[in-house]
C-alpha positions as CSV (number, residue, x, y, z in Angstrom):
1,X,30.8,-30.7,61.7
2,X,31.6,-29.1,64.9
3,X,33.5,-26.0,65.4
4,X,34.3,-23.2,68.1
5,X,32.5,-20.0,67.4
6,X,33.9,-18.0,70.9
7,X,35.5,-19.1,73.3
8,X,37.4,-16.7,76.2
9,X,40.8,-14.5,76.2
10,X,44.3,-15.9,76.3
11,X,44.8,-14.9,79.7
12,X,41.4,-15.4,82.1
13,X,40.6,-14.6,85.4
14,X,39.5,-18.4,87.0
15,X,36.7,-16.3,89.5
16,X,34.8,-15.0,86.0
17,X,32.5,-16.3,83.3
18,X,34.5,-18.2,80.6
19,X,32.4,-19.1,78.3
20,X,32.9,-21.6,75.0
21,X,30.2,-21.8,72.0
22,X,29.9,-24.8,70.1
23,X,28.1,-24.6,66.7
24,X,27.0,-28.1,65.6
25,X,26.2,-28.8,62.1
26,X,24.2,-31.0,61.9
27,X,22.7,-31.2,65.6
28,X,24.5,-34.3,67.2
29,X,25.7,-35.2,70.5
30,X,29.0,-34.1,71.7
31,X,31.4,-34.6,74.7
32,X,33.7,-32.1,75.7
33,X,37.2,-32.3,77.7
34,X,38.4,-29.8,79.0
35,X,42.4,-30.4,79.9
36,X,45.4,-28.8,80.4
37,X,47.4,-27.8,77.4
38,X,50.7,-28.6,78.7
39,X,50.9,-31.8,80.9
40,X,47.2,-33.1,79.5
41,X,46.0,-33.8,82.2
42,X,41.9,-33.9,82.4
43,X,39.9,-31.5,84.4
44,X,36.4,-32.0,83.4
45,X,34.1,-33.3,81.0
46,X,30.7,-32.3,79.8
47,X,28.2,-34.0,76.7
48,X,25.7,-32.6,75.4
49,X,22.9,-34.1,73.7
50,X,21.6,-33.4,70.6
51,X,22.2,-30.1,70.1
52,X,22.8,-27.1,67.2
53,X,24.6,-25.0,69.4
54,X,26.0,-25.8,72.6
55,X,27.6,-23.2,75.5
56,X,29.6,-23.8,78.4
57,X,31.6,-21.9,80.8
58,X,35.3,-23.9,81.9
59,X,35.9,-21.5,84.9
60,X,34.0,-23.5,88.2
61,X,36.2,-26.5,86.0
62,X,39.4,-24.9,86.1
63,X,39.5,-23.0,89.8
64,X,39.0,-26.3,91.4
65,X,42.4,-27.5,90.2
66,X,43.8,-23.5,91.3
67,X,45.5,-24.2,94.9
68,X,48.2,-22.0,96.4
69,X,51.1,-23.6,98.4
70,X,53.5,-21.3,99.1
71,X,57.2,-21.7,99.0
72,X,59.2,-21.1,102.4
73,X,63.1,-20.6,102.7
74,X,63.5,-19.5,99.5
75,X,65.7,-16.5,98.3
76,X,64.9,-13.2,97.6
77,X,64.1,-13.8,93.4
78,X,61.2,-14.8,91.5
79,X,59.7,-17.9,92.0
80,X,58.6,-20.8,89.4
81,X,54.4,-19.5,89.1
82,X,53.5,-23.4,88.3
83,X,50.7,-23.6,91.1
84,X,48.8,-20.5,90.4
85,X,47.7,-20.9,87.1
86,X,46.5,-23.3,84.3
87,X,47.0,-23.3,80.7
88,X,43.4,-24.9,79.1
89,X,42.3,-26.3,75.9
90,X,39.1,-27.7,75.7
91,X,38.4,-30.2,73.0
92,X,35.1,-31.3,71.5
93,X,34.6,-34.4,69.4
94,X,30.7,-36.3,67.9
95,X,30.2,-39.2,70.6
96,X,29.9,-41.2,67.7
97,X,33.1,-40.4,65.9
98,X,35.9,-39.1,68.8
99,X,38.6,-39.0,66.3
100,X,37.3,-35.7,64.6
101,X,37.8,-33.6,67.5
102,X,37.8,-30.1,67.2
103,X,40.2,-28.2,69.4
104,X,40.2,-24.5,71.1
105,X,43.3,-22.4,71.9
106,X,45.0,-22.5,74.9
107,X,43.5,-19.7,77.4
108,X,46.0,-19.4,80.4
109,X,43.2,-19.1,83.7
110,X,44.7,-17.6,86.8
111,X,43.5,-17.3,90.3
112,X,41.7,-13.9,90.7
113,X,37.9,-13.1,90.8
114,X,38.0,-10.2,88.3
115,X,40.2,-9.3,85.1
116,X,43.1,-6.3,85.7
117,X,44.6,-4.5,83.2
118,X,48.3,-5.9,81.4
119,X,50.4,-5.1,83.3
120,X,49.7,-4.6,86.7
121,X,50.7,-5.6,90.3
122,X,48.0,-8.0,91.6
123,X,47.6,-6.9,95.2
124,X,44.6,-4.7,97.2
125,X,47.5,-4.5,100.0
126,X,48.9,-0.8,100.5
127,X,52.2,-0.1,98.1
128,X,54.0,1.8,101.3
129,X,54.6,-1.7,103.9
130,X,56.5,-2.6,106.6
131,X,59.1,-6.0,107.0
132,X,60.7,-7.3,109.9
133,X,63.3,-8.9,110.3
134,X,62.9,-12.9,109.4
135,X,59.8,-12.2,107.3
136,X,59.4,-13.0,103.9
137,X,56.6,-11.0,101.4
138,X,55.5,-11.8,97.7
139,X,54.5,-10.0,94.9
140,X,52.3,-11.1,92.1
141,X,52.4,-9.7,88.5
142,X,50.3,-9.8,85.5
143,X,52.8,-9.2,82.4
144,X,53.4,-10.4,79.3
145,X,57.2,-11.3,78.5
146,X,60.1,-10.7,79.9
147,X,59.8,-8.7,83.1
148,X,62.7,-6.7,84.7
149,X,62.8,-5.2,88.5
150,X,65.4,-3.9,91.1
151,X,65.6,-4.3,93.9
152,X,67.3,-0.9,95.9
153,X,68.6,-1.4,99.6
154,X,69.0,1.8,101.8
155,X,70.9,1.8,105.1
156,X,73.4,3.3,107.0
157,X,75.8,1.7,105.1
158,X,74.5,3.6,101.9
159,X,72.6,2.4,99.0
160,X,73.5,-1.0,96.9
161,X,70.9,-2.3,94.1
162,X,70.8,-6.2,93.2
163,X,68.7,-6.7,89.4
164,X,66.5,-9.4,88.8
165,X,64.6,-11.0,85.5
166,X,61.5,-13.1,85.0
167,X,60.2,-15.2,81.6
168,X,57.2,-16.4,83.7
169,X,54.4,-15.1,81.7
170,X,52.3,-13.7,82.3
171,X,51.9,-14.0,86.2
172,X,55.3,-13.3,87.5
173,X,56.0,-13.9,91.4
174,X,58.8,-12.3,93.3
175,X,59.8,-13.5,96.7
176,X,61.6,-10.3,99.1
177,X,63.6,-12.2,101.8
178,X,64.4,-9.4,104.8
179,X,67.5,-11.4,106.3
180,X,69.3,-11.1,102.3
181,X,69.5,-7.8,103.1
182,X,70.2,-7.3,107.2
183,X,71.4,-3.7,107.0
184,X,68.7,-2.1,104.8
185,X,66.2,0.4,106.9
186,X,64.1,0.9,103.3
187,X,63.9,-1.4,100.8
188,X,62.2,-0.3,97.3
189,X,61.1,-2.8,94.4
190,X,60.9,-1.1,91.2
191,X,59.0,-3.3,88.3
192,X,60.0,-1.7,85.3
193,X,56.9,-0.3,83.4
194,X,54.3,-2.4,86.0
195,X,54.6,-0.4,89.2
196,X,57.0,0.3,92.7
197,X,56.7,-1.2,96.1
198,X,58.6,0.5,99.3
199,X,59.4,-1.5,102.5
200,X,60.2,0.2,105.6
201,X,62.3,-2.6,107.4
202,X,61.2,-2.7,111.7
203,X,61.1,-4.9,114.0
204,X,58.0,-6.7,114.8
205,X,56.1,-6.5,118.3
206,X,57.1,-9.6,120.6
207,X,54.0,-11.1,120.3
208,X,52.7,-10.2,116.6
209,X,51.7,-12.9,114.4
210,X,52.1,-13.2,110.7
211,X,49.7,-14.2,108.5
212,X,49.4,-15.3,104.5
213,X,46.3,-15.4,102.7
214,X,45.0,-16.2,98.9
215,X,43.1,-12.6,98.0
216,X,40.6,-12.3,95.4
217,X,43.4,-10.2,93.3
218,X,44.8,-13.8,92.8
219,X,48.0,-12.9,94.9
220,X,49.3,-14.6,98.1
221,X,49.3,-11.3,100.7
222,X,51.0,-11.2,104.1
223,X,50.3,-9.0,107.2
224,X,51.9,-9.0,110.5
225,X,49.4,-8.7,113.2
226,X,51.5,-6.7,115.7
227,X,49.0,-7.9,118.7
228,X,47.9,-11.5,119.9
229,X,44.6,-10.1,121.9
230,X,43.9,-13.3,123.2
231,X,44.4,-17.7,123.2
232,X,42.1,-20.0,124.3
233,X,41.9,-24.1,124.7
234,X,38.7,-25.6,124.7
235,X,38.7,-29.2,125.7
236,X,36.5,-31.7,125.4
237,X,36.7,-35.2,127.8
238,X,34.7,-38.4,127.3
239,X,34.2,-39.8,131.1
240,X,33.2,-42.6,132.5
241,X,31.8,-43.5,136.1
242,X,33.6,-46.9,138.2
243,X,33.4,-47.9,141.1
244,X,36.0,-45.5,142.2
245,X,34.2,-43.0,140.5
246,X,34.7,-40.8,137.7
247,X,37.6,-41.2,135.2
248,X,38.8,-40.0,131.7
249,X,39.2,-42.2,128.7
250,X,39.8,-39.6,126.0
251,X,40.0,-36.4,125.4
252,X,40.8,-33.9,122.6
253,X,41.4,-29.7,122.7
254,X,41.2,-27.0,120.5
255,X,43.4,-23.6,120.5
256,X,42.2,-20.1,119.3
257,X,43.9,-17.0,118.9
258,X,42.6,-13.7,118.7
259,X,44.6,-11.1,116.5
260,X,44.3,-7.5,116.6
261,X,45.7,-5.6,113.9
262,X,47.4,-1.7,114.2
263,X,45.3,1.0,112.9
264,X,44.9,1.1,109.5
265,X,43.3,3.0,106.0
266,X,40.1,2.3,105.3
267,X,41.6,1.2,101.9
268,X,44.2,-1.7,104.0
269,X,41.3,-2.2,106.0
270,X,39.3,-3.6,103.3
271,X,42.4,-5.4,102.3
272,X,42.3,-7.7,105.3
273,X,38.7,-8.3,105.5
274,X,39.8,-10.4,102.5
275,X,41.4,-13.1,105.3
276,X,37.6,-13.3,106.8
277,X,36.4,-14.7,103.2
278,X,39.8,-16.7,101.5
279,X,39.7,-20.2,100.5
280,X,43.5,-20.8,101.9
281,X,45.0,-18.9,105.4
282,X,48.3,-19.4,106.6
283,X,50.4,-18.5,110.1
284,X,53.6,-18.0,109.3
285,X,56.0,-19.2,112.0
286,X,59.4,-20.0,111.7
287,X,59.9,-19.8,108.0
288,X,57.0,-22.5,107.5
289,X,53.6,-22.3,106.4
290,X,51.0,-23.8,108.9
291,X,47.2,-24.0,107.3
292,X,44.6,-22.1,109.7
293,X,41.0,-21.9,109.8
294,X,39.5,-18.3,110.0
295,X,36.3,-18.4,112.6
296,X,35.5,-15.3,112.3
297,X,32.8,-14.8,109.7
298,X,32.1,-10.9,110.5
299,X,34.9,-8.1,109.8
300,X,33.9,-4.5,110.8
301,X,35.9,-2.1,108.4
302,X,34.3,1.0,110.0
303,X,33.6,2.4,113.2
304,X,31.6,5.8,113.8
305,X,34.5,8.4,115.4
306,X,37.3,6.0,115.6
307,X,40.5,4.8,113.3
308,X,40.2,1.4,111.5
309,X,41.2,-1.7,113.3
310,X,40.1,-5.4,112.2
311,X,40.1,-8.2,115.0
312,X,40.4,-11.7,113.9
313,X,40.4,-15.5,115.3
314,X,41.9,-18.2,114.0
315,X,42.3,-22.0,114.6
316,X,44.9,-24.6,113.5
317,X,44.0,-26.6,111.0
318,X,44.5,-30.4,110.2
319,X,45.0,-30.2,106.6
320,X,45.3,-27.2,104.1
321,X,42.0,-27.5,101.6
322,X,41.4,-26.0,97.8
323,X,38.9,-23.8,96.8
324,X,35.9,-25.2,95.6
């Protein structure tokens, strides 16, 4: 007879321990599966092999199948959360007998490296930001059931309020479009009972560069870096020598770009270090979401006498990549 004697939380942080306990009674050999409870499709299995108790944690399972891709040229509203999180039940069953499977709850695992409170906003980015025109932000909630927010545009034109509603649970993502509302100077975002965001709406340097980036808070954070420091092409050429001497048969180049951001909190500061270390970087150009790779491996948050400013470089990419 097998049975589950723990197993994790209904809602689980994928970047934690998540640990199942399988009494066996007798000691037999068992094969677990771990899927997902609502399209069934398989993430992993394990057996073990004869064995009274056996204990296993699903979460390096379940955050390989975790990947962001983030939605451009939508409207300001909430988004469909279908990417950022998995709902898993694991199933155990004798190798000799699979049809007496015993079968956990569904646990819903989402993509942050440590468990917040219910309900919170999921962000380590300042509350006070700034959005330029053309630039799109998200927010990330963890709340069970129906969430309500508003969203309140200030101008010169006065105030005007547009309400919006979420069944998502329980990560809820709102996208705030600038351009759907063109005459606000501030724009506030009021999530009943979870918390309030404040935009200051400015335009953005001529040659600033915005950047997206999966934080450990299991969010998808922006920043506009107002200054491009720096590009560079290296190339590299395969030659040969003729008879009329050298020549080039190939050759490939790479581009870097060195960003410099304005002077920040220590507290924002530490925020985007986060781009140094996350699994998935984008540039935002254009609406569109272009995979980079982050060369930098060494962000200094603090300097002796002086604000806090964090310089980056970053690389095209060929192909975006999940966190393993």
């Amino acid at each position: 007879m097998l049975s589950f004697t723990t197993q994790p939380a209904d809602c689980v942080p994928a970047g934690q321990r998540a640990e199942y306990r399988l009494a066996c009674d007798p000691a037999q050999t068992a094969d677990i599966r771990i899927t997902d409870s609502q399209t069934d499709e398989l993430l992993g299995t394990k057996r073990f092999v004869d064995v009274a108790e056996a204990v296993f944690d699903a979460a390096p399972v379940v955050r390989r199948h975790i990947a962001f891709a983030p939605e451009s040229g939508t409207a300001t509203g909430f988004i469909a959360n279908t990417d950022r999180i998995r709902s898993v039940k694991v199933a155990a069953a004798p190798t000799d007998a699979p049809g007496q499977a015993v079968v956990s709850s569904a646990s819903v695992y989402y993509a942050a490296t440590e468990a917040a409170p219910i309900p919170s906003l999921l962000t380590a980015m300042p509350l006070q930001r700034l959005l330029a025109p053309g630039e799109q932000d998200e927010i990330t909630l963890l709340k069970y059931g129906l969430l309500r927010m508003t969203v309140t545009a200030k101008g010169p034109a006065g105030e005007r309020t547009q309400n919006y509603t979420s069944t998502s649970t329980p990560i809820h993502l709102f996208r705030l479009c600038a351009d759907d509302f063109p005459d606000a100077e501030q724009l506030t975002l009021d999530f009943a009972g979870v918390g309030t965001v404040v935009y200051t709406t400015a335009p953005k340097p001529h040659d600033a560069c915005r950047l997206a980036w999966r934080s450990r808070a299991g969010s998808l954070e922006h920043y506009t870096f107002p200054t491009e420091v720096c590009a560079t092409v290296e190339a590299s050429k395969t030659r040969i020598c003729g008879p009329d001497g050298y020549s080039t048969t190939a050759s490939t180049e790479k581009r870097r770009t060195r960003l410099r951001s304005a002077y920040e909190t220590r507290a924002a500061a530490e925020a985007l270090a986060e781009i140094v270390a996350s699994p998935q970087v984008w540039r935002v150009a254009g609406g569109r979401y272009e995979p980079v790779d982050v060369v930098t491996d060494t962000a200094v948050l603090q300097r002796q006498g002086v604000l806090n400013m964090l310089e980056i470089e970053i690389r095209p990419c060929k192909t975006d990549r999940p966190w393993r």
